[in-house]
LUMFI-601306 format. One record per residue (C-alpha): residue number from 1; residue in one letter; x, y, z. Coordinates in nm, 3 decimals, padded with zeros to 5 digits. Layout:
<r NUM; A; <X; Y; Z>> ...
//
This chain:
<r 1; X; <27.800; 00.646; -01.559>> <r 2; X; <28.114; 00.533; -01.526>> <r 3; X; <28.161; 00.349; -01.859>> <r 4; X; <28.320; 00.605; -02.132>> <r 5; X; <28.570; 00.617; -01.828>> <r 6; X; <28.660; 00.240; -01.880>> <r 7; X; <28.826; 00.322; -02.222>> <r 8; X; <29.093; 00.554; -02.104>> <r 9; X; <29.424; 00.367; -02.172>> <r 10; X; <29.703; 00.686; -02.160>> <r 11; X; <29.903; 00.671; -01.873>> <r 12; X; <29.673; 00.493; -01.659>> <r 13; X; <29.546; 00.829; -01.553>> <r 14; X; <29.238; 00.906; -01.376>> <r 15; X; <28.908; 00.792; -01.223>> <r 16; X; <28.643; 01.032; -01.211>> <r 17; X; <28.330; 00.940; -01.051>> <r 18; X; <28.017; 01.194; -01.180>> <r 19; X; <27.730; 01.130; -00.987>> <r 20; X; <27.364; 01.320; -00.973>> <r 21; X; <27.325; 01.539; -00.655>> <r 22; X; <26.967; 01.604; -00.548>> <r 23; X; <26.877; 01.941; -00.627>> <r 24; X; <27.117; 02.070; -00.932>> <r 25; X; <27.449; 02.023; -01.062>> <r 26; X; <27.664; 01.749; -01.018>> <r 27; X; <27.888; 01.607; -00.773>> <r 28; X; <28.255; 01.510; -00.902>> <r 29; X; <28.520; 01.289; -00.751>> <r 30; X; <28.849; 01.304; -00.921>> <r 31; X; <29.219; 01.127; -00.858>> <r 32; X; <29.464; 01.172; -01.075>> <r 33; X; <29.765; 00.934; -01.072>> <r 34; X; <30.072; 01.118; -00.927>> <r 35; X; <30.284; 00.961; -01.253>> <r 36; X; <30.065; 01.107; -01.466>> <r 37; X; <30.098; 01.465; -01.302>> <r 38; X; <30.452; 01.405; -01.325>> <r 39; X; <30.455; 01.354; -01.664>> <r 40; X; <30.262; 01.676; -01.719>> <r 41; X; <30.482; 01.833; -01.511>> <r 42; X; <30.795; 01.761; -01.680>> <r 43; X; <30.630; 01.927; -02.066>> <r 44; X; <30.615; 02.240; -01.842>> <r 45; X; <30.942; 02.201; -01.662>> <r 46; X; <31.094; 02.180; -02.000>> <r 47; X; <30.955; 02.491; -02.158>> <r 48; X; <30.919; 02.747; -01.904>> <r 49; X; <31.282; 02.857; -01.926>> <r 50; X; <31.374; 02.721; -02.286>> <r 51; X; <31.360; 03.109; -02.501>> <r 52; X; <31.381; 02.953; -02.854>> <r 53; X; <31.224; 02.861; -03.077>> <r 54; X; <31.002; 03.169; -02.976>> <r 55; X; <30.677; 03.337; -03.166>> <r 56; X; <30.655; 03.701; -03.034>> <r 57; X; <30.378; 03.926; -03.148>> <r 58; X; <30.573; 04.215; -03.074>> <r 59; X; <30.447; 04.614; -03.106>> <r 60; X; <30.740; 04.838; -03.154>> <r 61; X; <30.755; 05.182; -03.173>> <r 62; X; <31.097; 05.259; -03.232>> <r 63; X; <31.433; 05.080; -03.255>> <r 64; X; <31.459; 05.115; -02.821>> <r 65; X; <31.148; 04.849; -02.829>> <r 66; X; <31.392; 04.535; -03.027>> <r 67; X; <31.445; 04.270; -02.778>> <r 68; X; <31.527; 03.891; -02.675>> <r 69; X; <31.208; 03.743; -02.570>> <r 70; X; <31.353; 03.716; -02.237>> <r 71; X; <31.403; 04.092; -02.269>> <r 72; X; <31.099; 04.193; -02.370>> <r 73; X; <30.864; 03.968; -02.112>> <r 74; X; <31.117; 03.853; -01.834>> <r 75; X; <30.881; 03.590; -01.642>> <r 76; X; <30.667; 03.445; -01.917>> <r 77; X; <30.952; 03.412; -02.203>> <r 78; X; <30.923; 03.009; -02.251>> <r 79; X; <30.698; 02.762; -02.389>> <r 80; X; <30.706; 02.903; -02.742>> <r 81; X; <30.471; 03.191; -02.693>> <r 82; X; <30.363; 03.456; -02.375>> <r 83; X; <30.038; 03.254; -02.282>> <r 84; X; <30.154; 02.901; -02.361>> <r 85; X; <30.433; 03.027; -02.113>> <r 86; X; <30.159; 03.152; -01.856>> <r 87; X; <30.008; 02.870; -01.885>> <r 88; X; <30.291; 02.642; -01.800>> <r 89; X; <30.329; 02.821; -01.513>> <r 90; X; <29.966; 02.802; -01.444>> <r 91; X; <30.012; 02.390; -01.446>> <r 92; X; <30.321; 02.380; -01.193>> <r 93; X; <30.138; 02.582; -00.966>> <r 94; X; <29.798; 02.394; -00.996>> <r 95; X; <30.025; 02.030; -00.979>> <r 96; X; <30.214; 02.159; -00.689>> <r 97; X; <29.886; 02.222; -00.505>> <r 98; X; <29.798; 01.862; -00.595>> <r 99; X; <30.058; 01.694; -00.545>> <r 100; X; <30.324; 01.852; -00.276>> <r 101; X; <30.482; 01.612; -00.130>> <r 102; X; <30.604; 01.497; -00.503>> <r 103; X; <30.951; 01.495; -00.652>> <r 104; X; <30.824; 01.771; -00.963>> <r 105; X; <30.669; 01.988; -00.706>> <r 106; X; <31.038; 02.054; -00.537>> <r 107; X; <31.176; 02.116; -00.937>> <r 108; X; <30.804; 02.323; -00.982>> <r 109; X; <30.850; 02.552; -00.686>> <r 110; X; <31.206; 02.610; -00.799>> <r 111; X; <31.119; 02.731; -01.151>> <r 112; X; <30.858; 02.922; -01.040>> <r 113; X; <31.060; 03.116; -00.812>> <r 114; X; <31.290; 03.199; -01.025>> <r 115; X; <31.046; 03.334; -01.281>> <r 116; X; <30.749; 03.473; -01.081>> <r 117; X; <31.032; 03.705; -00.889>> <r 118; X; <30.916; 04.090; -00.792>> <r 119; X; <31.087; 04.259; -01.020>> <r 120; X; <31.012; 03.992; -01.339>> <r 121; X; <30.680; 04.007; -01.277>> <r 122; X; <30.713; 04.419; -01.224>> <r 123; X; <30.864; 04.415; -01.600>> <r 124; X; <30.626; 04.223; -01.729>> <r 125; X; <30.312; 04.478; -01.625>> <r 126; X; <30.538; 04.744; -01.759>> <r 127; X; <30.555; 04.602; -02.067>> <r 128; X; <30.175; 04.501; -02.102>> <r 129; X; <30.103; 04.881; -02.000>> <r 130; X; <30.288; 05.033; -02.323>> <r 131; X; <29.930; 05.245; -02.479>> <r 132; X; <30.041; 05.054; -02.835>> <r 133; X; <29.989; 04.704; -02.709>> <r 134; X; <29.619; 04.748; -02.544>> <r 135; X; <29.516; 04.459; -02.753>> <r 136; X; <29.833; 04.273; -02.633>> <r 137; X; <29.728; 03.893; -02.575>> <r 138; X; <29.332; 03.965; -02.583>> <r 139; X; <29.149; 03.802; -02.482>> <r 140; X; <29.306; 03.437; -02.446>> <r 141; X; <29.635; 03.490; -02.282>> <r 142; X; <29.501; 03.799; -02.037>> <r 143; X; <29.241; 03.489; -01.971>> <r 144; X; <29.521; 03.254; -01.902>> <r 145; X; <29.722; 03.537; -01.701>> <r 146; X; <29.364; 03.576; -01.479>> <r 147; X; <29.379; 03.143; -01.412>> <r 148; X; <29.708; 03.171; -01.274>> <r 149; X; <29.567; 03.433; -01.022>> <r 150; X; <29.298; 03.258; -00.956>> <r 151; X; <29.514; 02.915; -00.889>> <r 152; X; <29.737; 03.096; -00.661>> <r 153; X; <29.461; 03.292; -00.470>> <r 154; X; <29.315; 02.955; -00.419>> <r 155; X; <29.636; 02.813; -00.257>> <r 156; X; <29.680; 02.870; 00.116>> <r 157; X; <30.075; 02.857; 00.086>> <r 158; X; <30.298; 03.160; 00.160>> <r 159; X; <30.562; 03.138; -00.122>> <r 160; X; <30.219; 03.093; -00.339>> <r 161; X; <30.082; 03.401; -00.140>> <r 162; X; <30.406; 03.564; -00.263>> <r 163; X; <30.365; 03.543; -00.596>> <r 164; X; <30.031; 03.607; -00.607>> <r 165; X; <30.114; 03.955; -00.504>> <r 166; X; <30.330; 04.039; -00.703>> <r 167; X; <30.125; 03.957; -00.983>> <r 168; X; <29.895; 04.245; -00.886>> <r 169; X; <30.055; 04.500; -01.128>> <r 170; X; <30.019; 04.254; -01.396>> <r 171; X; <29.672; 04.146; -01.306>> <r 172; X; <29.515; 04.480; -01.286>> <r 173; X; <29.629; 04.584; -01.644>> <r 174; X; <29.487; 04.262; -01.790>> <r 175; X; <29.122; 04.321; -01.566>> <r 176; X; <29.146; 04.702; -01.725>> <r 177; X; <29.219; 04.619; -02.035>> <r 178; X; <28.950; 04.374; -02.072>> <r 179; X; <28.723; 04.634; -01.891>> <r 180; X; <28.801; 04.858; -02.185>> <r 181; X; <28.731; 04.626; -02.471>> <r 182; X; <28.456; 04.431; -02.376>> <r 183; X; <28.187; 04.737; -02.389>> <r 184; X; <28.300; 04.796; -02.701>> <r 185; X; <28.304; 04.466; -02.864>> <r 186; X; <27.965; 04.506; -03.042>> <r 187; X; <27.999; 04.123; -03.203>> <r 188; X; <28.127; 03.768; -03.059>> <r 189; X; <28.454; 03.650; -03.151>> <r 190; X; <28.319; 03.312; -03.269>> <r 191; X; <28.646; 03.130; -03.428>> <r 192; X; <28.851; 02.814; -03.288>> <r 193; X; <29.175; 02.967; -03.207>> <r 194; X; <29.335; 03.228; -02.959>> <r 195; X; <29.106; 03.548; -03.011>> <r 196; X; <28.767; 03.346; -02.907>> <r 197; X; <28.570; 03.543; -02.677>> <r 198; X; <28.355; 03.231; -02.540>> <r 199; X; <28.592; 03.032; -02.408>> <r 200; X; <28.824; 03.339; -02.246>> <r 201; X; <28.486; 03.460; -02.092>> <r 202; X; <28.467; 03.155; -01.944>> <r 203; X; <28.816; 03.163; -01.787>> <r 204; X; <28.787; 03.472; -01.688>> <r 205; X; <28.409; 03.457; -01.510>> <r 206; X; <28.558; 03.159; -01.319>> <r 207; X; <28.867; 03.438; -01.198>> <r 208; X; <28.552; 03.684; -01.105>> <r 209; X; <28.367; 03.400; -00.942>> <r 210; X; <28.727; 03.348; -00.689>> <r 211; X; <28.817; 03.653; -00.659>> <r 212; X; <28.525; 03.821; -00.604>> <r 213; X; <28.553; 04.062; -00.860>> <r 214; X; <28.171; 04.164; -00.933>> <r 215; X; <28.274; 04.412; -01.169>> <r 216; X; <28.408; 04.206; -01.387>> <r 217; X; <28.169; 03.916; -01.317>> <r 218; X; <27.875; 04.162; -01.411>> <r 219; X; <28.052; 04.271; -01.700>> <r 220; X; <28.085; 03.923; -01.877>> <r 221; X; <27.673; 03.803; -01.799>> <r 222; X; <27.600; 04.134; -01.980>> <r 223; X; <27.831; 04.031; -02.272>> <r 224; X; <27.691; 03.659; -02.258>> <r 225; X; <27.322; 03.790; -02.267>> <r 226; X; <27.389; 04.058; -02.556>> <r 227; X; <27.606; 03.831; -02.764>> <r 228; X; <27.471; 03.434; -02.703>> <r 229; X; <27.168; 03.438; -02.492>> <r 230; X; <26.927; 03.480; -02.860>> <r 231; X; <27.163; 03.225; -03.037>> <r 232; X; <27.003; 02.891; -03.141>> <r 233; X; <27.097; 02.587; -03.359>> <r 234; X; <27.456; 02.691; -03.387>> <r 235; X; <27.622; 02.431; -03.659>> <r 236; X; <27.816; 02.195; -03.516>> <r 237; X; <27.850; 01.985; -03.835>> <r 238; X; <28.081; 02.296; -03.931>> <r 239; X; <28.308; 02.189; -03.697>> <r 240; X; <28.637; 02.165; -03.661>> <r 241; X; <28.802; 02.399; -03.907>> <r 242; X; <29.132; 02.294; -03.998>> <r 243; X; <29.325; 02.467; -03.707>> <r 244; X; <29.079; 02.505; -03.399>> <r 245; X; <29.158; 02.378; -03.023>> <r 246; X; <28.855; 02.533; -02.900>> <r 247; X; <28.508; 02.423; -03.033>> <r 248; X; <28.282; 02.822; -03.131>> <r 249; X; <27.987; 02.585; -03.015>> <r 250; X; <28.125; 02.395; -02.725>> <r 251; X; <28.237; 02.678; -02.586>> <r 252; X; <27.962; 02.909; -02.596>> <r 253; X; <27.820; 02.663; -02.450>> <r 254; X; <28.045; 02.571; -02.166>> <r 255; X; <28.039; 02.966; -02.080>> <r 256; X; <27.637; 03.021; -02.063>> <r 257; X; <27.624; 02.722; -01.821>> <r 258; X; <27.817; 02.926; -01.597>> <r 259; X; <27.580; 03.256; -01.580>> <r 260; X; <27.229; 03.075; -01.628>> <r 261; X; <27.058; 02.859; -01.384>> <r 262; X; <27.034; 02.454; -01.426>> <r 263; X; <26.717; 02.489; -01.565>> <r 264; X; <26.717; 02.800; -01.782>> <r 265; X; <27.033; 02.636; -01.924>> <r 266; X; <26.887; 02.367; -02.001>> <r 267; X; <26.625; 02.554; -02.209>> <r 268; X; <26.856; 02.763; -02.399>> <r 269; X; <27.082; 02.459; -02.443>> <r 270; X; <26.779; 02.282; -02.599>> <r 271; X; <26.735; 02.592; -02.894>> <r 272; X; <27.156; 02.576; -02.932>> <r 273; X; <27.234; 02.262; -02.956>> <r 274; X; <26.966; 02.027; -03.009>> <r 275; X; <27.091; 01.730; -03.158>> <r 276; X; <27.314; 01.672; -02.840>> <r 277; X; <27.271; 01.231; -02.832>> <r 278; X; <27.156; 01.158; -03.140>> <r 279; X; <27.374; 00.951; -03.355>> <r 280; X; <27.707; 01.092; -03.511>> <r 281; X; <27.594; 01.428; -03.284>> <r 282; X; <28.019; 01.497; -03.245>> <r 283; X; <28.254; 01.276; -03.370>> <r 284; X; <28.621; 01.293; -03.213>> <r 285; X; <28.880; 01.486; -03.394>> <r 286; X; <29.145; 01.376; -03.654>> <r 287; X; <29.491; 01.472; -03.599>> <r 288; X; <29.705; 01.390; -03.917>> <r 289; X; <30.031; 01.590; -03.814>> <r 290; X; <30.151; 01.637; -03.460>> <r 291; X; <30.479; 01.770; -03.598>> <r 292; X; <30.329; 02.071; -03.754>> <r 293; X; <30.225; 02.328; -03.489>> <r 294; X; <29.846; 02.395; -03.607>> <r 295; X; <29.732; 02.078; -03.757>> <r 296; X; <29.819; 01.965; -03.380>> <r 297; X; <29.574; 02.197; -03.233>> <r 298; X; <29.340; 01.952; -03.294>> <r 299; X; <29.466; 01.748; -03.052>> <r 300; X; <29.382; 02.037; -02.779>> <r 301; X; <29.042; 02.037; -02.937>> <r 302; X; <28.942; 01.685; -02.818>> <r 303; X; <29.079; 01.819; -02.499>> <r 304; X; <28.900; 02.128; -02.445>> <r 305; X; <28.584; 01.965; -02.610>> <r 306; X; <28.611; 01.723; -02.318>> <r 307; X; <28.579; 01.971; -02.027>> <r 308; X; <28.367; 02.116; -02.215>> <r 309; X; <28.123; 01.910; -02.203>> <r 310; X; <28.203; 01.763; -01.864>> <r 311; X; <28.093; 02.115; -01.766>> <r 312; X; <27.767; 02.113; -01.993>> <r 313; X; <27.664; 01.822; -01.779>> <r 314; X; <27.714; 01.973; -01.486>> <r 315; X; <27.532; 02.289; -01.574>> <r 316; X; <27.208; 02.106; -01.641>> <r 317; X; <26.981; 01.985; -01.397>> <r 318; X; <27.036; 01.682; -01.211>> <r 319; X; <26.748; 01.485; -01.398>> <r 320; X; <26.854; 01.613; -01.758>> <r 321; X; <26.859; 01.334; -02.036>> <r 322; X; <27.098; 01.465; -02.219>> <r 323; X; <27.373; 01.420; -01.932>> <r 324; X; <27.494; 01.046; -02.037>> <r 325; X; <27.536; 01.170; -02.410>> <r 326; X; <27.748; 01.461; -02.279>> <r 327; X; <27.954; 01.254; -02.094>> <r 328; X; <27.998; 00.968; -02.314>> <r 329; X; <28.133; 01.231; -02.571>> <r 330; X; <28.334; 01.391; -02.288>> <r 331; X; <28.555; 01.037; -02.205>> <r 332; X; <28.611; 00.961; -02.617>> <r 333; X; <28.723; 01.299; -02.657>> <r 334; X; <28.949; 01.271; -02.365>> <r 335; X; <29.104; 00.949; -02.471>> <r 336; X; <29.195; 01.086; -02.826>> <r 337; X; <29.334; 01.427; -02.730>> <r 338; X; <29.545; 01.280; -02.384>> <r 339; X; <29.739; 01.081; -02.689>> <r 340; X; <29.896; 01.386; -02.795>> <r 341; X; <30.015; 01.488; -02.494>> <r 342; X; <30.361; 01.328; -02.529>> <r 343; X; <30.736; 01.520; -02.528>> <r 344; X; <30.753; 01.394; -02.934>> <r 345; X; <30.713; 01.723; -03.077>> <r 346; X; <30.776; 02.042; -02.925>> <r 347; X; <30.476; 02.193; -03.107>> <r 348; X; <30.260; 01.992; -02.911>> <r 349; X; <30.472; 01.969; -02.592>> <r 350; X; <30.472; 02.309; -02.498>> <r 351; X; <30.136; 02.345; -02.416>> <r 352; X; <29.911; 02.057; -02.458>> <r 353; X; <30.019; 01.947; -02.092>> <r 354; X; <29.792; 02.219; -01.955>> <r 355; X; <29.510; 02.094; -02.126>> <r 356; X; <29.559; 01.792; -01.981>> <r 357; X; <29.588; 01.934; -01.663>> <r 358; X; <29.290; 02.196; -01.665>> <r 359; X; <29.062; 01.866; -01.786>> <r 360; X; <29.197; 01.596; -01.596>> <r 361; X; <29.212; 01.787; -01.241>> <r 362; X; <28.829; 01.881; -01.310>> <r 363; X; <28.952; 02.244; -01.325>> <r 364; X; <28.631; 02.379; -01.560>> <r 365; X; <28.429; 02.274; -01.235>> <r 366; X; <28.448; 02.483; -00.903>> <r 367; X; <28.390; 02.167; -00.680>> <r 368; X; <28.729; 02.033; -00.796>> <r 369; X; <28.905; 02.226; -00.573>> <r 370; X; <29.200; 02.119; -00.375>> <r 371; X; <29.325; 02.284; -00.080>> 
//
């Protein structure tokens, strides 16, 4: 099982060891070479406090509402956009925790103080409060904004501790405003880009999982059994579309494994997908521009499809078939979307580093924690 792994060349980066447990699930060993965190590290270093270029999506209401993105959203003003910027700041935390004793962490823990700071962090709840931006960043940033809780709630440090409260504010807006939306979302957001419901959901059950939160937890299995749990043979030779980073089928996918049991998923996953191993099932992406800003999403599609179907694999039972296919797609995916994540282009730069980071640190799986 550890062939597709054999073909990484990037960086030299990891060795991940997936092995069958008895019972269910999967066990995971994962190392990731400290000069490859350090290269992810330094996309993130570079963005979280660079303002322009910026893309705001901005609500005003009157000519008192015009601002500087670092006016506007204090804390998460970098990295092109608010949630590539959270999720910058999502990596330096989750690479710190990795790696703490390395030279990035010191730079890390240095930007992140001087973002994640009381009264930043106060400004940005403020601003995520305002009644005309309820739909602000739903549900894929909020999703992001949840990960970085949940990264720093799993981090027994006291400046992490720190921040982590402060984020509070921020935190429960984002848990309210999904709270609000999510009842009344009759249909599935079922698209490859930022307003995806699947793949938030799944971000954001992982937070709930953490944290606790069986509100929210509850919440999300209801939405996963009104909106997916009747779906079957969605069409995967549909995909990509010309601008996706997130896979509608993959993703669904990756998000039912975390509410249904190893062997009911493995039943519904049968009726969804059921061409999983047969030849030409999912061929990698083509990326044909990594200057222009969307045609390099595709690059964060092999990424994401890559965890993604790490974590199909380890929803199923340990004795499921269909494993090897999943993760022999999972490695070739990996290898052509870790190509992209270089310092070449800023449109890819700014973000694609996290990617990298939530797939190569085995974040989509809770027993990839680090303490």
């Amino acid at each position: 099982m550890l062939s597709y792994y054999s073909k990484l060349r990037p960086y030299a980066l990891l060795i991940c060891i997936v092995l069958p447990m008895s019972g269910h699930g999967m066990a995971e060993q994962q190392e990731l070479a400290e000069s490859t965190a350090a290269h992810f590290a330094s996309l993130a270093l570079a963005c979280v406090d660079r303002e322009y270029p910026n893309q705001i999506r901005h609500v005003m209401t009157s000519d008192d509402d015009a601002g500087t993105p670092r006016q506007l959203t204090p804390a998460f003003y970098g990295c092109f956009d608010w949630h590539s910027a959270v999720h910058g700041h999502w990596l330096l935390v989750r690479l710190s925790r990795w790696f703490p004793e390395a030279e990035f962490a010191a730079d890390a823990r240095k930007k992140l103080a001087a973002n994640l700071t009381r009264d930043k962090l106060l400004a940005e709840a403020a601003y995520m409060a305002h009644p005309e931006r309820a739909g602000f960043q739903r549900p894929y940033g909020l999703a992001w904004l949840l990960q970085l809780v949940t990264e720093l709630d799993e981090w027994d440090d006291p400046q992490g501790n720190q921040w982590r409260e402060w984020l509070q504010p921020a935190k429960a807006i984002a848990v309210q405003r999904l709270h609000d939306w999510i009842p009344l979302l009759h249909y599935p957001i079922r698209d490859g880009e930022h307003s995806q419901t699947a793949f938030a959901f799944g971000l954001i059950h992982d937070y709930a999982a953490q944290s606790g939160d069986e509100q929210t937890r509850a919440l999300l299995e209801d939405a996963a059994r009104r909106f997916y749990l009747d779906d079957r043979n969605c069409p995967l030779d549909w995909e990509p579309s010309g601008h996706d980073f997130l896979s509608p089928c993959l993703a669904e996918a990756d998000f039912m494994r975390r509410v249904l049991a190893p062997e009911d998923f493995a039943e519904w996953l049968t009726g969804f997908l059921p061409r999983i191993g047969q030849p030409g099932w999912l061929a990698v992406a083509t990326v044909t521009d990594r200057e222009d800003g969307k045609l390099a999403h595709i690059d964060g599609l092999n990424l994401s499809r890559a965890w993604m179907l790490s974590g199909m694999a380890i929803g199923l039972p340990a004795n499921d078939d269909r494993q090897q296919a999943l993760l022999d797609a999972a490695g070739a995916h990996q290898e052509a979307g870790l190509e992209g994540v270089t310092d070449e282009f800023y449109a890819g730069s700014h973000w694609l580093a996290s990617f990298a980071t939530y797939l190569t640190t085995g974040r989509f799986s809770i027993r990839s924690k680090r303490h």
